[in-house]
C-alpha positions in Angstrom: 0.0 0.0 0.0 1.1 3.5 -0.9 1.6 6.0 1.9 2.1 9.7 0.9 3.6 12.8 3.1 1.4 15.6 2.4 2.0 19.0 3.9 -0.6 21.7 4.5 0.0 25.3 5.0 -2.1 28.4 5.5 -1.3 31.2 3.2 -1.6 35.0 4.4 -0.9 34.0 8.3 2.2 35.1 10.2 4.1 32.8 11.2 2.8 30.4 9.0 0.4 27.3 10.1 1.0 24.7 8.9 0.6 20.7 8.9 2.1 17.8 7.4 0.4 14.5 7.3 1.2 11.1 6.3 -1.7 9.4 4.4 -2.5 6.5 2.9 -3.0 5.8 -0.5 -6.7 5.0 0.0 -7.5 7.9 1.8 -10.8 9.5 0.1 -10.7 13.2 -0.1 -13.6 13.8 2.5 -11.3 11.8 4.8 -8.1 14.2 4.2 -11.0 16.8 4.2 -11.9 15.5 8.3 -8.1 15.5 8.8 -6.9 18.7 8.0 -10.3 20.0 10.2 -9.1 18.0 13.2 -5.9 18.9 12.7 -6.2 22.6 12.3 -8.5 22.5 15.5 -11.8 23.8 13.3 -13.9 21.1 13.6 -17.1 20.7 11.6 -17.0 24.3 10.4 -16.9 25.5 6.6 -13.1 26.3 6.4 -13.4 27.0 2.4 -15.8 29.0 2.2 -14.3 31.5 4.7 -11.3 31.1 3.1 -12.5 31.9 -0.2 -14.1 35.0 1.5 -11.8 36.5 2.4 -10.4 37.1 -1.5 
């Protein structure tokens, strides 16, 4: 099984936030999606849409 290192940073934040995770290769995308939530400490909340408000 493929495992991949992915790394996950905020842009337009000082000093930058950022994650890196080590995934499987069957990880679905709703499942990164739940990770980088839990990980980011901003559980069940619409993280890209206020992202992409704040363009």
């Amino acid at each position: 099984m493929k495992t991949y290192i992915v790394k996950v940073a905020l842009r337009r934040t000082s000093p930058m936030v950022w994650r890196r995770f080590r995934l499987s290769g069957e990880t679905s995308l709703a499942a990164f999606h739940y990770i980088i939530q839990i990980a980011q400490g901003v559980e069940h909340k619409n993280v890209w849409g206020t992202l992409l408000n704040r363009r």
